[in-house]
N, C-alpha and C positions, 0 to 999 in steps of 0.2 A: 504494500500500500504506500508505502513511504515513497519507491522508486516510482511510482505513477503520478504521484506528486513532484516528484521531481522534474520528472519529463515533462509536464505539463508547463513548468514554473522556466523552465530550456525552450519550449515548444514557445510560449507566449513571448520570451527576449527576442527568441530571432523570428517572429510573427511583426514586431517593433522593429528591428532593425533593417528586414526586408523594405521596406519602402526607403528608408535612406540610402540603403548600398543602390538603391535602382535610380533612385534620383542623383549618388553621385557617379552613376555609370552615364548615365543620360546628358549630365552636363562635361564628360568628360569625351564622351559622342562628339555631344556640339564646338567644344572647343576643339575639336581633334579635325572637324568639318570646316570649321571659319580657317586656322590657319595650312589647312591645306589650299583652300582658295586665295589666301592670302600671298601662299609662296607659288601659287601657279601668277598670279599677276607679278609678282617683285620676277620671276624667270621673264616673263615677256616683255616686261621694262627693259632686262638684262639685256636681253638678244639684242632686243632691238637697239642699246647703246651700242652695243658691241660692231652690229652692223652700222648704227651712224658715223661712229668713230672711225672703221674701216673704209667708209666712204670719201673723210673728208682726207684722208691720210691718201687716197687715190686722185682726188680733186689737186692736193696739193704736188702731188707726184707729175700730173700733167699737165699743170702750169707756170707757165713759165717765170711771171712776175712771185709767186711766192715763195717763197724755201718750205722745203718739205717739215713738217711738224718734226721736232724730235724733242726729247725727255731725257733731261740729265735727273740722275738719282743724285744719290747723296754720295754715290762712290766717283762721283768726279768724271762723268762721261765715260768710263772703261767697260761698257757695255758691249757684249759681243755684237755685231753686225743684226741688224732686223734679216731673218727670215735663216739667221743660218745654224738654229736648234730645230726647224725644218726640214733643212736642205741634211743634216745631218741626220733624223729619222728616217727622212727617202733612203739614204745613204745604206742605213741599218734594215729598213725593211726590204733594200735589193739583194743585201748580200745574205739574208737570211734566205732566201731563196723561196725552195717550191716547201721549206717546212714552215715559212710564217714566223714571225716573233709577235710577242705580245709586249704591251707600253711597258710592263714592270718590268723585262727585260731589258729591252730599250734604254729605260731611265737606269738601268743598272751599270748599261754600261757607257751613257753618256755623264760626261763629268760634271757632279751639282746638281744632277737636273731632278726636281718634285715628277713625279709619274702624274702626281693632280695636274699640273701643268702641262705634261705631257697629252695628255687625254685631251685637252683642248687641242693643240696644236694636230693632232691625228686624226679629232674630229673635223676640221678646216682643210686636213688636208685630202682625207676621203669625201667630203663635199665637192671639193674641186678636182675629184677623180686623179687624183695624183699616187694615193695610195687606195689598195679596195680592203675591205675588214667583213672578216668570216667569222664569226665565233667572237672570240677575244683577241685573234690574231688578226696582223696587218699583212700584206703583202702586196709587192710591187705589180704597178700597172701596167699589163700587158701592151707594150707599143703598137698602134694598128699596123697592118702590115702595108710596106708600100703597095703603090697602084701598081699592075702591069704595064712595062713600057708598052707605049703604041709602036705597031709594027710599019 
């Protein structure tokens, strides 16, 4: 008799506590909901800087009257070349050949380099068909083959 008392006296706590654990599941929902929407618009801002930036950085490249934008850090301009941690993954996903290399690779065996960073520049560079990505692996872009001479 005692333990049926008991159980009832268990039964009745989490009979109470049932509605709060649901309410704070519910608001835990919702906040899980707003800043997922949240981080889908701060990504589309993102792109889209990223693309603005790239554009004006080509604007500046084909005209004549302005000097191309460039960014000194704080290490005193000793910035390697624009585009040649690039030219350097092309580099690395030709000579990996027909087995592919992946970023972490890559960044492992390029000197300094974040793989975060790297994934960008991989992404940019399979956009612009320079490199093609299978899986997690990159590999080099089959050159078209020349025309047939005319006879």
């Amino acid at each position: 008799m005692a333990a049926d008392t008991a159980n009832k006296g268990n039964e009745g706590a989490a009979e109470e506590q049932a509605p709060a654990v649901a309410h704070v599941n519910e608001l835990l929902t919702e906040t899980r909901s707003k800043m997922e929407g949240e981080l889908e618009e701060l990504r589309a801002s993102h792109e889209a800087f990223l693309r603005l930036e790239q554009i004006l950085s080509n604007f500046d490249a084909i005209t004549s009257d302005k000097p191309v934008r460039t960014r000194k850090g704080s290490n005193g301009g000793s910035r390697a070349p624009r585009g040649s941690r690039s030219a350097e993954f092309v580099t690395l996903v030709t000579e990996a050949g027909e087995e592919g290399i992946t970023v972490t690779e890559a960044a492992d065996k390029m000197d300094g380099i974040n793989p975060n960073y790297l994934y960008r520049i991989a992404k940019e560079l399979t956009e612009a068909d320079e490199v093609r990505k299978d899986g997690k692996k990159y590999f080099a872009v089959a050159a078209p083959a020349p025309a047939p001479a005319a006879e």
